[in-house]
C-alpha positions, 0 to 999 in steps of 0.5 A: 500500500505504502509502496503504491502511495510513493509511486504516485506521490513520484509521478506526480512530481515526474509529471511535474518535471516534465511539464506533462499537465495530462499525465498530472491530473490523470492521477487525481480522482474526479473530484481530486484537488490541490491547494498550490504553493501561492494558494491557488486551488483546483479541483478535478482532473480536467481543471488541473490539467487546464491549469497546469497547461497555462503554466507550462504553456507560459513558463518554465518552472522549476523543478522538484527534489523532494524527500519523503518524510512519512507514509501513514496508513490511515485506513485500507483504503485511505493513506497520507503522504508528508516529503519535502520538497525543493525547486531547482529554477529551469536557468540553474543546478542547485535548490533554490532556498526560498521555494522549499516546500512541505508537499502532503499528499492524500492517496485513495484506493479507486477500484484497483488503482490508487489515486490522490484525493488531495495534494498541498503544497506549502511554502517552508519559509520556517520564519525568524529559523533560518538553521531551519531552511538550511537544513532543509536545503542540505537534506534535500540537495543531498537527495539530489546526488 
């Protein structure tokens, strides 16, 4: 179960990278939402993907490294996923301190298939703790080795 959960949570962020807007929403369910990191929300597939396409469409974004953090099992049918998560702007190589984020993801089992209900993506600005952002940064350029 965990397992399938951070394969989602994976392609979610693969999809992301590769600014593939369909490949995104499809891992929603129909009624699947998102509260973005500037706080903008959507909700179902198609509204992701309309969303997702006018960005992609309009800039590069950056790109996701991230580390998962907990993969809890809240019922059967029910599983939450806390990472961290850092960007890497399309013109650089390294995680750009300031868009560190701390990623939730909310997986259900639909039929045979697992699929997420509801995706956050909080800025981790860790205010007045600047050792805060710096080890979250060391944690998260260590992952991208």
């Amino acid at each position: 179960m965990s397992a399938e959960v951070e394969a989602i949570y994976h392609q979610l962020l693969e999809a992301w990278n590769e600014r593939n807007a369909a490949a995104f929403a499809s891992l929603f369910t129909d009624d699947g939402s998102i509260v973005g990191f500037d706080g903008s929300t959507m909700a179902g597939p198609e509204t992701i993907e309309a969303h997702l396409a006018a960005i992609f469409r309009d800039h590069t974004p950056a790109t996701y490294v991230s580390v998962l953090e907990e993969v809890r099992t809240l019922t059967p049918e029910v599983t939450f996923l806390r990472a961290i998560a850092g960007m890497i702007p399309p013109s650089g190589d390294d995680i750009e301190p300031n868009l560190n984020a701390i990623h939730g993801l909310l997986a259900v089992q639909d039929g045979e298939r697992w699929r997420v209900a509801h995706f956050v993506n909080t800025p981790a600005r860790f205010d007045g703790r600047p050792d805060a952002v710096e080890e979250m940064t060391r944690r998260l350029r260590a992952a991208q080795v």
